[in-house]
PQR file with spaces between the fields and no chain letter, atoms N, CA, C, O and H, PARSE charges and radii, in Angstrom:
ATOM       1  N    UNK     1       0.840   -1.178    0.000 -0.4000 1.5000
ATOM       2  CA   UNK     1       0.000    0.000    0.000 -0.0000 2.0000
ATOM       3  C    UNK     1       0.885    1.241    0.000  0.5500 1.7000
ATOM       4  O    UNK     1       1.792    1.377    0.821 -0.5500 1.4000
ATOM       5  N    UNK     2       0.579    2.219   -1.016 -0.4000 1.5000
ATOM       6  CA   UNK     2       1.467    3.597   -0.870 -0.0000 2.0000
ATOM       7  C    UNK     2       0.415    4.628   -0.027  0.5500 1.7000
ATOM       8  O    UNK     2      -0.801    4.819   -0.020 -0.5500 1.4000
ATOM       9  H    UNK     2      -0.158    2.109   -1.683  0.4000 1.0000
ATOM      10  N    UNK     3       1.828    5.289    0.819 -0.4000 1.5000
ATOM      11  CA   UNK     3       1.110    5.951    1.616 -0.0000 2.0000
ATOM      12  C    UNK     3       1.515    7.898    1.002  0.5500 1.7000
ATOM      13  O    UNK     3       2.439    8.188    0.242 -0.5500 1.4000
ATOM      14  H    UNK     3       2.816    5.134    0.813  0.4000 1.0000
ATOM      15  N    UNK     4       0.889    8.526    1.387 -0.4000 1.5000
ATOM      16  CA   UNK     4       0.833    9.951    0.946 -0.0000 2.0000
ATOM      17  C    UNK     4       2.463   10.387    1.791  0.5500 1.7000
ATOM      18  O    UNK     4       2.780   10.286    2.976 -0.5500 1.4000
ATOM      19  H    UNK     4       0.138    8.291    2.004  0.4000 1.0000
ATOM      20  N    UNK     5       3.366   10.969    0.396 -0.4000 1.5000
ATOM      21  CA   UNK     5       4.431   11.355    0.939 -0.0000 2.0000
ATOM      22  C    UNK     5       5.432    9.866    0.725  0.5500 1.7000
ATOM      23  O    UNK     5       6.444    9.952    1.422 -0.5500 1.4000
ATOM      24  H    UNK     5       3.109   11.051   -0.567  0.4000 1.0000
ATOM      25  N    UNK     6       5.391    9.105    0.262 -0.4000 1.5000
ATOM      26  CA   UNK     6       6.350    8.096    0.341 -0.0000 2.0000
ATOM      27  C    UNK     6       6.625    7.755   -1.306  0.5500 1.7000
ATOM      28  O    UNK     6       6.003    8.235   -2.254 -0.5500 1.4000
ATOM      29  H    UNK     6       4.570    9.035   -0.304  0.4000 1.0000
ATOM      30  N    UNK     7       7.589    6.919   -1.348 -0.4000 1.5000
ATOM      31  CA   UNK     7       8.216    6.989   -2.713 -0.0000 2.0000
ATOM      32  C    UNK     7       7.177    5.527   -3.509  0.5500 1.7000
ATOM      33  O    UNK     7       6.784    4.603   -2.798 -0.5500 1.4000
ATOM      34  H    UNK     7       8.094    6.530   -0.578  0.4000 1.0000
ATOM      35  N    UNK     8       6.958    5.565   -4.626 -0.4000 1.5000
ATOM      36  CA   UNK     8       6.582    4.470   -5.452 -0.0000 2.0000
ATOM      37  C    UNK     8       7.576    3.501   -6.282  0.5500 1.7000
ATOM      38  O    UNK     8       8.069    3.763   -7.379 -0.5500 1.4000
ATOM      39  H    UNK     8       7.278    6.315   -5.205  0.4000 1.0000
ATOM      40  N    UNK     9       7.757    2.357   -5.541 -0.4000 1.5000
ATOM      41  CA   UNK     9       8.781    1.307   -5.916 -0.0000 2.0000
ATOM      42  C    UNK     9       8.409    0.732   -6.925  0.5500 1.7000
ATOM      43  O    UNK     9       7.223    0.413   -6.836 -0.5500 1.4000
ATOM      44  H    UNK     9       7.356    2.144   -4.650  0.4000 1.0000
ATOM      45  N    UNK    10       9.129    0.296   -8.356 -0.4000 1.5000
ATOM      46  CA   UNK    10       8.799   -0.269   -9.503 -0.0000 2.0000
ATOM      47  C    UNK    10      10.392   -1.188  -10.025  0.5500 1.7000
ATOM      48  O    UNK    10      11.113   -0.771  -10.931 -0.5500 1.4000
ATOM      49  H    UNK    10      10.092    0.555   -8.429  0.4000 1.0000
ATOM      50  N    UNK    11      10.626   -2.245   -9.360 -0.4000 1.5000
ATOM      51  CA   UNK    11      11.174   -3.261   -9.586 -0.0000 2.0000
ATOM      52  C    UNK    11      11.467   -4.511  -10.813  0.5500 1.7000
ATOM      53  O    UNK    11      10.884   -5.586  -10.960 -0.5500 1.4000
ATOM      54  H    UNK    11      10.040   -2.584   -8.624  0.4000 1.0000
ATOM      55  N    UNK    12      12.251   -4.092  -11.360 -0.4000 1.5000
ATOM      56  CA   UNK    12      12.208   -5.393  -13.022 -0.0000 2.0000
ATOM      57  C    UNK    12      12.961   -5.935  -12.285  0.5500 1.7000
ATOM      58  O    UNK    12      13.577   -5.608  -11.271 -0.5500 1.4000
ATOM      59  H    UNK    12      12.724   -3.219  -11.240  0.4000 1.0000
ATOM      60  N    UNK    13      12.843   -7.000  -13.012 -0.4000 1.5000
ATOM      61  CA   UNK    13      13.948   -8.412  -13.100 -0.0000 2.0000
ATOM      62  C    UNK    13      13.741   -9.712  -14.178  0.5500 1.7000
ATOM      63  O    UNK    13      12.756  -10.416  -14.398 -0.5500 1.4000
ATOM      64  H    UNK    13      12.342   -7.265  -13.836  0.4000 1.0000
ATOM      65  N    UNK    14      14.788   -9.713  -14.616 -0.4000 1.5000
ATOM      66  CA   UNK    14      14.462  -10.717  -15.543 -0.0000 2.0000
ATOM      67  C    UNK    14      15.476  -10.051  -17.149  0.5500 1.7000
ATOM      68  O    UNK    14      16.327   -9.164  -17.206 -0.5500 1.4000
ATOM      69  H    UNK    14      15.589   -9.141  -14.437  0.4000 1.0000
ATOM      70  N    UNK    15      15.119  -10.603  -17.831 -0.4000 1.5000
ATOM      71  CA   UNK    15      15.644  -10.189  -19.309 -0.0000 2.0000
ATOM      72  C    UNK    15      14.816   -9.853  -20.322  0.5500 1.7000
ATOM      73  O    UNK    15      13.727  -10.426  -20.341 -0.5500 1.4000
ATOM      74  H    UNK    15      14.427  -11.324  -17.785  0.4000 1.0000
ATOM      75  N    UNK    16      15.101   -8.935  -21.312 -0.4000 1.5000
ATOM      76  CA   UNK    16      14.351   -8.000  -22.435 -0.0000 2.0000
ATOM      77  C    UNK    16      12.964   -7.659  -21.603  0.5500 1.7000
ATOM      78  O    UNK    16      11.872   -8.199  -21.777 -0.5500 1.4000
ATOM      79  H    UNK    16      15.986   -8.469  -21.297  0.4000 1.0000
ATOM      80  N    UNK    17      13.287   -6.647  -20.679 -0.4000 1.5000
ATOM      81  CA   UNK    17      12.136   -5.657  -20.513 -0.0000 2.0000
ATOM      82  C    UNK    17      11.792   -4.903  -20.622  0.5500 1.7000
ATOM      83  O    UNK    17      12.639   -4.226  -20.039 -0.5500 1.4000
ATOM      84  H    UNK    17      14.174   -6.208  -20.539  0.4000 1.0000
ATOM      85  N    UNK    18      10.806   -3.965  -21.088 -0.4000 1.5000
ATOM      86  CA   UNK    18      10.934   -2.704  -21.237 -0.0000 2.0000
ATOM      87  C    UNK    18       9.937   -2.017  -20.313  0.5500 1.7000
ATOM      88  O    UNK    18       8.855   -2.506  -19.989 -0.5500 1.4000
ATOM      89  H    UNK    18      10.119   -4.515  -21.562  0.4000 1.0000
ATOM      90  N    UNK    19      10.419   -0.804  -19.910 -0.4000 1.5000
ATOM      91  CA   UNK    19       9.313    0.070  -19.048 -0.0000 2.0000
ATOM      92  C    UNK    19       9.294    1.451  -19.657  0.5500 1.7000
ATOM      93  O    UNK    19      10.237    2.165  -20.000 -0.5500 1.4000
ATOM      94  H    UNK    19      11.298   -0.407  -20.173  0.4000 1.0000
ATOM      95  N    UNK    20       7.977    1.656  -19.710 -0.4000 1.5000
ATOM      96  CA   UNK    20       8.018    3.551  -20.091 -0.0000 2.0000
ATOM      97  C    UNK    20       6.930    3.804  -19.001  0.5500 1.7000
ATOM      98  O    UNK    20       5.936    3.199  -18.599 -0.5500 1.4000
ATOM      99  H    UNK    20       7.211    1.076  -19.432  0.4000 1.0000
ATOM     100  N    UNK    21       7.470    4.792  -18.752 -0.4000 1.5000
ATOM     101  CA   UNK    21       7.013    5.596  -16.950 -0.0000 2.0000
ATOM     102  C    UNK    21       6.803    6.908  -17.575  0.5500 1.7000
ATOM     103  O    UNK    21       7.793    7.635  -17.654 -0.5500 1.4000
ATOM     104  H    UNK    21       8.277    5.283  -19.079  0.4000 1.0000
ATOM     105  N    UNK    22       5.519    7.397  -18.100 -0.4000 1.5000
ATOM     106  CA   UNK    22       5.066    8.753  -17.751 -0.0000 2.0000
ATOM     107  C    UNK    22       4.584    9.284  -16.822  0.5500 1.7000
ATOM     108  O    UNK    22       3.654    8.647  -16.327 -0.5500 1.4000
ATOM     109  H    UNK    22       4.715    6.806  -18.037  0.4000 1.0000
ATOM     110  N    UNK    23       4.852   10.322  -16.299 -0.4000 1.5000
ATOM     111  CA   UNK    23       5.021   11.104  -15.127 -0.0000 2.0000
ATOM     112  C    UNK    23       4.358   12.804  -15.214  0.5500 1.7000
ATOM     113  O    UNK    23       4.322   13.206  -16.378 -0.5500 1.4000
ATOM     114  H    UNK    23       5.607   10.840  -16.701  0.4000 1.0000
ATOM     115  N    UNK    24       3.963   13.589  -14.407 -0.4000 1.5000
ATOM     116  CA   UNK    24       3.901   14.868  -14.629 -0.0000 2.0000
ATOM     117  C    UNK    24       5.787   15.468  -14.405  0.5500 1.7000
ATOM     118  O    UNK    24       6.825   15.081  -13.868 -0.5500 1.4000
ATOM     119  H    UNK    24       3.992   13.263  -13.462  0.4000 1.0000
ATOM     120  N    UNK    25       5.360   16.418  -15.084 -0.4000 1.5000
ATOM     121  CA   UNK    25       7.256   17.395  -15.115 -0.0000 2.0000
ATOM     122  C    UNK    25       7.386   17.109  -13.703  0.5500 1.7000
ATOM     123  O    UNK    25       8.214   16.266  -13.358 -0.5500 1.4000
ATOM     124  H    UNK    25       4.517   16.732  -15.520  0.4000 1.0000
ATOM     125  N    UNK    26       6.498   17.851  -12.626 -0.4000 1.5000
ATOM     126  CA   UNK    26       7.163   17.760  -11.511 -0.0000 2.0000
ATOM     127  C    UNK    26       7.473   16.758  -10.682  0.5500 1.7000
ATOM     128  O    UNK    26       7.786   16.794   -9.492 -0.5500 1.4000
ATOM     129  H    UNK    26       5.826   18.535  -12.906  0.4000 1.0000
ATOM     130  N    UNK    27       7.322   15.599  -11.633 -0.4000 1.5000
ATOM     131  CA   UNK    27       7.471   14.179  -10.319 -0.0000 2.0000
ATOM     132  C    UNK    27       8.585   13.589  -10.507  0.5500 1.7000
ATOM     133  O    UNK    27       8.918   13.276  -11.649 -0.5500 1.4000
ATOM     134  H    UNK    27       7.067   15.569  -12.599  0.4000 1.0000
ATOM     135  N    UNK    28       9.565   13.261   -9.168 -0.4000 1.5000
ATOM     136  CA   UNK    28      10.775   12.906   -8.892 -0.0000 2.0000
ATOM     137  C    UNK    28      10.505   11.496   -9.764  0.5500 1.7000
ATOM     138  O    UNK    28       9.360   11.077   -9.932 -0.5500 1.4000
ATOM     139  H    UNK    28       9.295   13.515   -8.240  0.4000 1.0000
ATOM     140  N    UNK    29      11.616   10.852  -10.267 -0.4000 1.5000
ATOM     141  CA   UNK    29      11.810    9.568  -10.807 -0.0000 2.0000
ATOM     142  C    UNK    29      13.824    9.199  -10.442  0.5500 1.7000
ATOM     143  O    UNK    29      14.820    9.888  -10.663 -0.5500 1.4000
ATOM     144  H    UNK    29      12.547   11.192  -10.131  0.4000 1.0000
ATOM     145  N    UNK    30      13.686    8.137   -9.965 -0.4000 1.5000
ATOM     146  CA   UNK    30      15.306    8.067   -9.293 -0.0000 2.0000
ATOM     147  C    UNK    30      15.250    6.273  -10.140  0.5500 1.7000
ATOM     148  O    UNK    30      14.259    5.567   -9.958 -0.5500 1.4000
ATOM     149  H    UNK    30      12.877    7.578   -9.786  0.4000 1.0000
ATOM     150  N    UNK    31      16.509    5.751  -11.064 -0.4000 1.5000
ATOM     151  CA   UNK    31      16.667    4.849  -11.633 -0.0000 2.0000
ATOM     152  C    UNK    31      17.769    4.056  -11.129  0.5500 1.7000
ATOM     153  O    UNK    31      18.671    4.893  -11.095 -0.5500 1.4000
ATOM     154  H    UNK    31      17.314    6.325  -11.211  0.4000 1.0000
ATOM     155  N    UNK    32      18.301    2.875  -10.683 -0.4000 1.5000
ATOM     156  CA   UNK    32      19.165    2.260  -10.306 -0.0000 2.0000
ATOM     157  C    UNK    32      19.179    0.767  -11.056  0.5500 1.7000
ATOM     158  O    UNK    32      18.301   -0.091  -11.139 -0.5500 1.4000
ATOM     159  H    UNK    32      17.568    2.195  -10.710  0.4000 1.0000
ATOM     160  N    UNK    33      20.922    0.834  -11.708 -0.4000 1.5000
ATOM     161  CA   UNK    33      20.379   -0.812  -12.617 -0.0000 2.0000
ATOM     162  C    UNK    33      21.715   -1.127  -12.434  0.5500 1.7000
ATOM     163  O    UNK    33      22.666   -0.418  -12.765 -0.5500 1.4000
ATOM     164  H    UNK    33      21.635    1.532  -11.640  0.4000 1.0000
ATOM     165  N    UNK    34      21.761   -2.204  -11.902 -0.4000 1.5000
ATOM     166  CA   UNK    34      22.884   -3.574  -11.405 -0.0000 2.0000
ATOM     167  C    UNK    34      23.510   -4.000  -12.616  0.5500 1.7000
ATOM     168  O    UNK    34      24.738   -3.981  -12.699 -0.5500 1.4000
ATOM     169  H    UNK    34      20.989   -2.781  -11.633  0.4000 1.0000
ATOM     170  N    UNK    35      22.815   -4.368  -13.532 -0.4000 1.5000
ATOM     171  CA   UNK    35      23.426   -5.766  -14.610 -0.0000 2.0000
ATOM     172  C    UNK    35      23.722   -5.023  -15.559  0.5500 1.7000
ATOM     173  O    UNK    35      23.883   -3.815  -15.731 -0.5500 1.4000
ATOM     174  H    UNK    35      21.818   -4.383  -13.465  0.4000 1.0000
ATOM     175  N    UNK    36      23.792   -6.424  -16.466 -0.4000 1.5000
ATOM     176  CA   UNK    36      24.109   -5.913  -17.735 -0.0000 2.0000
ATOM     177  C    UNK    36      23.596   -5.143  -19.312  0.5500 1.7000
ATOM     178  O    UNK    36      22.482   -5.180  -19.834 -0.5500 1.4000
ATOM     179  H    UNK    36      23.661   -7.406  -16.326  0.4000 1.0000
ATOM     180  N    UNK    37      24.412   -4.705  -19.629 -0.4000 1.5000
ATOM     181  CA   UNK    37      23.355   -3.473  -21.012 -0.0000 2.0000
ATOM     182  C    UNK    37      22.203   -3.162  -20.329  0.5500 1.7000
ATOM     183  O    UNK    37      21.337   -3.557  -21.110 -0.5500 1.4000
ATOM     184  H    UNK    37      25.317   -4.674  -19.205  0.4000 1.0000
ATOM     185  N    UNK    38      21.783   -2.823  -19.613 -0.4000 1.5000
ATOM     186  CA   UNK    38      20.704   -1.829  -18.942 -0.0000 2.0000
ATOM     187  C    UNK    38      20.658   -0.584  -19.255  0.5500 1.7000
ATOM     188  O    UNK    38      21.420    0.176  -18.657 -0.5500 1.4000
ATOM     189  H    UNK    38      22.486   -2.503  -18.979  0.4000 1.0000
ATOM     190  N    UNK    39      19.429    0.135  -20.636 -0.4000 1.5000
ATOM     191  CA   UNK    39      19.512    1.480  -20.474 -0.0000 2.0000
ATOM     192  C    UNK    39      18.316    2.366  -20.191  0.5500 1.7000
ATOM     193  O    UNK    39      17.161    2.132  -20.546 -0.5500 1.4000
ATOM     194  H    UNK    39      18.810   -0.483  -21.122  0.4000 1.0000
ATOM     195  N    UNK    40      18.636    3.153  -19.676 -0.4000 1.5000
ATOM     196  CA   UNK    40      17.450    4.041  -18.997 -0.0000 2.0000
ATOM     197  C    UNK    40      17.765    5.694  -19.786  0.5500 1.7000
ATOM     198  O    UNK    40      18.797    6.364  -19.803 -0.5500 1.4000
ATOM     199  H    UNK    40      19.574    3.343  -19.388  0.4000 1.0000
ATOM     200  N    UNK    41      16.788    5.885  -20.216 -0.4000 1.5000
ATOM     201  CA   UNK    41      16.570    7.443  -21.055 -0.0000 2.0000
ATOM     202  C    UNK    41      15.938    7.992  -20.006  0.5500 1.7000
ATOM     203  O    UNK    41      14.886    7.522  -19.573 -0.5500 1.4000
ATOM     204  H    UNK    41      15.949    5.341  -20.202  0.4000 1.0000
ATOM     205  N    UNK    42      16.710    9.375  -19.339 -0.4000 1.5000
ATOM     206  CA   UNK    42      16.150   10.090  -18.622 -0.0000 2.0000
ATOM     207  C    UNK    42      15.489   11.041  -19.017  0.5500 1.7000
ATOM     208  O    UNK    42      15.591   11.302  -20.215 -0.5500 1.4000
ATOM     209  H    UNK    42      17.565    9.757  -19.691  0.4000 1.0000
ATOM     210  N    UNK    43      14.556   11.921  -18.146 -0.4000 1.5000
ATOM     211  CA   UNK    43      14.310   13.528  -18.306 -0.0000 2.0000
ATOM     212  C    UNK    43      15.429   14.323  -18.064  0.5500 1.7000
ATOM     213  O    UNK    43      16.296   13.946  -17.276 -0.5500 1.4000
ATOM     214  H    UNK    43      14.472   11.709  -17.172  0.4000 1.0000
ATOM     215  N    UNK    44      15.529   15.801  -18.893 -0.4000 1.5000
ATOM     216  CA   UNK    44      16.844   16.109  -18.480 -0.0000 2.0000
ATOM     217  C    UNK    44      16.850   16.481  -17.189  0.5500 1.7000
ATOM     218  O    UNK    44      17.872   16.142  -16.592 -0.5500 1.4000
ATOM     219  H    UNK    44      14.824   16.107  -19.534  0.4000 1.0000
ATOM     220  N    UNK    45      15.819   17.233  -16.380 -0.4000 1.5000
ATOM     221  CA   UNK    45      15.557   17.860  -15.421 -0.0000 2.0000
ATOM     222  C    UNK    45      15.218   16.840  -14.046  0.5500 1.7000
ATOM     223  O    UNK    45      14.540   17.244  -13.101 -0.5500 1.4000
ATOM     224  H    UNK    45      14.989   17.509  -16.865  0.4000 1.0000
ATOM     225  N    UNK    46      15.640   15.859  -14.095 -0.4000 1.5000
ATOM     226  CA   UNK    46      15.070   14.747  -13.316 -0.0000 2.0000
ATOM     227  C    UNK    46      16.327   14.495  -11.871  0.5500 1.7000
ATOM     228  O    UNK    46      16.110   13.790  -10.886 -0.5500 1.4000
ATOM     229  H    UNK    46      16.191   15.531  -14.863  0.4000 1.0000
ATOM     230  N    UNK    47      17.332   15.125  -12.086 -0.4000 1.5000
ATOM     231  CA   UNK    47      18.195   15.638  -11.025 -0.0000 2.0000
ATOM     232  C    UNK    47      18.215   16.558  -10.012  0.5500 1.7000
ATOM     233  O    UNK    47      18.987   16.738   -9.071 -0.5500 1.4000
ATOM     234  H    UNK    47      17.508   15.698  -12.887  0.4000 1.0000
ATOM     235  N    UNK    48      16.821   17.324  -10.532 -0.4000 1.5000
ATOM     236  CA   UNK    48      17.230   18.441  -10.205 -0.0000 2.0000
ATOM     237  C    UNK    48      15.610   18.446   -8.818  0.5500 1.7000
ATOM     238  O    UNK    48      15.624   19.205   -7.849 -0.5500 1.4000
ATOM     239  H    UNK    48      16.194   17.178  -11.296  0.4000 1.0000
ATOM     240  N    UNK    49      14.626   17.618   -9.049 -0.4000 1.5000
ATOM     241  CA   UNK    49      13.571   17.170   -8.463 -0.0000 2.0000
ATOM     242  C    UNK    49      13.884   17.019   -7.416  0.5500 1.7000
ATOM     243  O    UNK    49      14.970   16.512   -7.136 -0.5500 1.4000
ATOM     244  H    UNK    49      14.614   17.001   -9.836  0.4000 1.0000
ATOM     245  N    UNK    50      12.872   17.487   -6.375 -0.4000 1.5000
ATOM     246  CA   UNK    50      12.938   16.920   -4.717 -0.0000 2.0000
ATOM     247  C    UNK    50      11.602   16.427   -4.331  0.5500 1.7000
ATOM     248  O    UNK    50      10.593   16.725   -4.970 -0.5500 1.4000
ATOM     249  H    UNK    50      11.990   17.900   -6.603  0.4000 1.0000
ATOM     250  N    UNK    51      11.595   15.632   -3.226 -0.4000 1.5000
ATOM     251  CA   UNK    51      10.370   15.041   -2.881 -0.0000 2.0000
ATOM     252  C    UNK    51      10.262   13.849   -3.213  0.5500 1.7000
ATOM     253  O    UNK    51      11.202   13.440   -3.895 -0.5500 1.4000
ATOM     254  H    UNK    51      12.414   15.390   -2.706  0.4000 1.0000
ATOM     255  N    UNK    52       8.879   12.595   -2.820 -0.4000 1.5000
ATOM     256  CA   UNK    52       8.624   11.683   -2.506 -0.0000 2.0000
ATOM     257  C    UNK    52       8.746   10.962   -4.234  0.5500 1.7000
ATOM     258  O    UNK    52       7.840   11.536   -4.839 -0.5500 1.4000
ATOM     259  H    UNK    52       8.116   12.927   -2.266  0.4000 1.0000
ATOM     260  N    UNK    53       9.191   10.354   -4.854 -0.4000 1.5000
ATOM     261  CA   UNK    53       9.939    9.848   -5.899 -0.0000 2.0000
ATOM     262  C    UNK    53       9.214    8.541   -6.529  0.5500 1.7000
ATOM     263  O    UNK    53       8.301    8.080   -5.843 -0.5500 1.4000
ATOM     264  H    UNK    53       9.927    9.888   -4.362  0.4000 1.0000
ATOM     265  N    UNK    54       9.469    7.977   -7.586 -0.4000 1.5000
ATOM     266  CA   UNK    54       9.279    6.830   -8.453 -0.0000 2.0000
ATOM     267  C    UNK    54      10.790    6.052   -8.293  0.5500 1.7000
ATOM     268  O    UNK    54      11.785    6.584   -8.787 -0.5500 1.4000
ATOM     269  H    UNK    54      10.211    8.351   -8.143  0.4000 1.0000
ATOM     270  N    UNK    55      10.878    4.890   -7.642 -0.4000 1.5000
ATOM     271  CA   UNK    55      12.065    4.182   -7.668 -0.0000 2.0000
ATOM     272  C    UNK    55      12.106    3.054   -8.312  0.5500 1.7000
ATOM     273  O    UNK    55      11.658    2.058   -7.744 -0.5500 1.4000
ATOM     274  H    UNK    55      10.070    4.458   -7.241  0.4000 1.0000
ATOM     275  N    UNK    56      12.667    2.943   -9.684 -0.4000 1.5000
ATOM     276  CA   UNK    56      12.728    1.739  -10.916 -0.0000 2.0000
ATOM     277  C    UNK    56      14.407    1.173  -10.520  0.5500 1.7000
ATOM     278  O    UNK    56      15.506    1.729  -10.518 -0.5500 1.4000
ATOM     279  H    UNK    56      13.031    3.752  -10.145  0.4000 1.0000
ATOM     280  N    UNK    57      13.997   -0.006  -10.252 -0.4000 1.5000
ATOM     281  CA   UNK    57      15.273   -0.437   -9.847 -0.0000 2.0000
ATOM     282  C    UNK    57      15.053   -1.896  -11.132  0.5500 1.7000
ATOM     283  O    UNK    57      14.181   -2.733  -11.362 -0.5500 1.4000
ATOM     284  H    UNK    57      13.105   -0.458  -10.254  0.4000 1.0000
ATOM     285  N    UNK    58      16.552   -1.498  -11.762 -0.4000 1.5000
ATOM     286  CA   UNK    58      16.544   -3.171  -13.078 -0.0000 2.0000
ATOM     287  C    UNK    58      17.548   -3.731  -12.701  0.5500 1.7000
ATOM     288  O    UNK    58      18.592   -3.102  -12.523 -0.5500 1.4000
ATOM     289  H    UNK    58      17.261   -0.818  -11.575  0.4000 1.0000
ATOM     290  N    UNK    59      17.416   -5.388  -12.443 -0.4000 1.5000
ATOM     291  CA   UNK    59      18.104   -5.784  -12.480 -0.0000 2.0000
ATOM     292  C    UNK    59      17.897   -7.144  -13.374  0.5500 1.7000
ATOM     293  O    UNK    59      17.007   -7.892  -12.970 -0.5500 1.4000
ATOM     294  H    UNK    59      16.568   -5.898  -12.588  0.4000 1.0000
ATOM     295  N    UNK    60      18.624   -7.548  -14.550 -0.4000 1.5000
ATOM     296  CA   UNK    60      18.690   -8.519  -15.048 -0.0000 2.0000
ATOM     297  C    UNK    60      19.749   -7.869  -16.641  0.5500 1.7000
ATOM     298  O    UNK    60      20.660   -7.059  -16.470 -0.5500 1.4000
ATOM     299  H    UNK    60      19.346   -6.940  -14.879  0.4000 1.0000
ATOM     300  N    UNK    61      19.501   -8.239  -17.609 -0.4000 1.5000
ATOM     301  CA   UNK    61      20.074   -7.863  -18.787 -0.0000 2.0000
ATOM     302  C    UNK    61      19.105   -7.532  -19.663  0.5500 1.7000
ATOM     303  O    UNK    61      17.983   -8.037  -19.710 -0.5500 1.4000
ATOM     304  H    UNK    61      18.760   -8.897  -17.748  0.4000 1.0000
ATOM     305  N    UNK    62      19.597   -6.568  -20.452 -0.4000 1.5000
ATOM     306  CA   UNK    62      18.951   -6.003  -21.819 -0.0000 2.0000
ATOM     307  C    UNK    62      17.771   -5.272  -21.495  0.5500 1.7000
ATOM     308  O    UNK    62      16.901   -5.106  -22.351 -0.5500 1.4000
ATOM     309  H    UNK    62      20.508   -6.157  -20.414  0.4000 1.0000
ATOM     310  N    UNK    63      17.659   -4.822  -20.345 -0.4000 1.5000
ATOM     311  CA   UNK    63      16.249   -4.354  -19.869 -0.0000 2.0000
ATOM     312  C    UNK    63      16.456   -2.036  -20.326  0.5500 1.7000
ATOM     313  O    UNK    63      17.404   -1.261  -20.192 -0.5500 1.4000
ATOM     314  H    UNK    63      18.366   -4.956  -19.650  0.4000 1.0000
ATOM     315  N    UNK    64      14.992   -1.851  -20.845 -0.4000 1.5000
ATOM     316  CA   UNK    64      15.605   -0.492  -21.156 -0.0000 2.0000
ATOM     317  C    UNK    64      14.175    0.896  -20.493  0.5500 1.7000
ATOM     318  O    UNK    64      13.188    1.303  -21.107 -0.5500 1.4000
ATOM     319  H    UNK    64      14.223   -2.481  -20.954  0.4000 1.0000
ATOM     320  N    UNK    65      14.481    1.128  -19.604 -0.4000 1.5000
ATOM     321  CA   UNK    65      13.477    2.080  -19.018 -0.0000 2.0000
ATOM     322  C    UNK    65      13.483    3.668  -19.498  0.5500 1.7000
ATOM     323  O    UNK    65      14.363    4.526  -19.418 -0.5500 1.4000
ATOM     324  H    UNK    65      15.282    0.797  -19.105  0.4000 1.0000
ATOM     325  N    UNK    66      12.234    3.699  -19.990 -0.4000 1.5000
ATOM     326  CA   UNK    66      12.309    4.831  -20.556 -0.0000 2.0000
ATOM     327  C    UNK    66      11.129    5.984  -19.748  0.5500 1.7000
ATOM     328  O    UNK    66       9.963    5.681  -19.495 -0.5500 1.4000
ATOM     329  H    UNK    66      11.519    3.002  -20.055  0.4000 1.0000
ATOM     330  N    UNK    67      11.656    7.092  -19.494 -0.4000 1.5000
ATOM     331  CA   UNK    67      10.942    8.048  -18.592 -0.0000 2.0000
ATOM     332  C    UNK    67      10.670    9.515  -18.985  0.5500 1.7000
ATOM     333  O    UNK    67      11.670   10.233  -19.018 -0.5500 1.4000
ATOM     334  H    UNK    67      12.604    7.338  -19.699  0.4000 1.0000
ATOM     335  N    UNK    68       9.620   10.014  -19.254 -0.4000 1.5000
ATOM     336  CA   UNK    68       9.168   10.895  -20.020 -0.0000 2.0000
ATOM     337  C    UNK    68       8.112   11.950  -19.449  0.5500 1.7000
ATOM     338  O    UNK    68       7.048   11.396  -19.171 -0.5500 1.4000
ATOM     339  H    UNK    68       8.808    9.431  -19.228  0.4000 1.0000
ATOM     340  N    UNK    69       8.122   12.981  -19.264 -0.4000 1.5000
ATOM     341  CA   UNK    69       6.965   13.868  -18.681 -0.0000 2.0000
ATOM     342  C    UNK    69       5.695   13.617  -19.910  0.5500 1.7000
ATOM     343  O    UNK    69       5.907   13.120  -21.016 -0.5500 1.4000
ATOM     344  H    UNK    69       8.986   13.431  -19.490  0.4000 1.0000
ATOM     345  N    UNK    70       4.287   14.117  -19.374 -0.4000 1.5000
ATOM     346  CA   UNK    70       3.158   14.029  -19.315 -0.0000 2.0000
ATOM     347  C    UNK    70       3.082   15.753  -20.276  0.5500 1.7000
ATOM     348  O    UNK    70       1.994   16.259  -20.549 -0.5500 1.4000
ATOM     349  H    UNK    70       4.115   14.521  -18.476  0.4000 1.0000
């Protein structure tokens, strides 16, 4: 259950996955990927975000998350 103010966890695993995560401009998105050829296309401005976040964590191979404002 997500609670108001807390981050939204979105977890791959496995091989050839793809994720596209649209978002409004102002919503934090934070990406973390372990393995191998893993690519993630950011927003450019997605560093620069504060507050309660989208956390895509990949771990497996060939997996490619793509993240895009609304």
């Amino acid at each position: 259950m997500r609670t108001a103010g807390a981050d939204t966890r979105v977890n791959l695993e496995g091989a050839f996955n793809q994720l596209e995560l649209v978002v409004p401009a102002d919503t934090p998105v934070r990406v973390s990927s372990d393995d191998f050829i893993d690519v993630v296309d950011r927003r450019p401005n997605g560093r620069a975000l504060k507050g309660p976040a989208y956390r895509v964590h990949s771990d497996g191979a060939f997996n490619r998350v793509v993240i895009r404002s609304e």
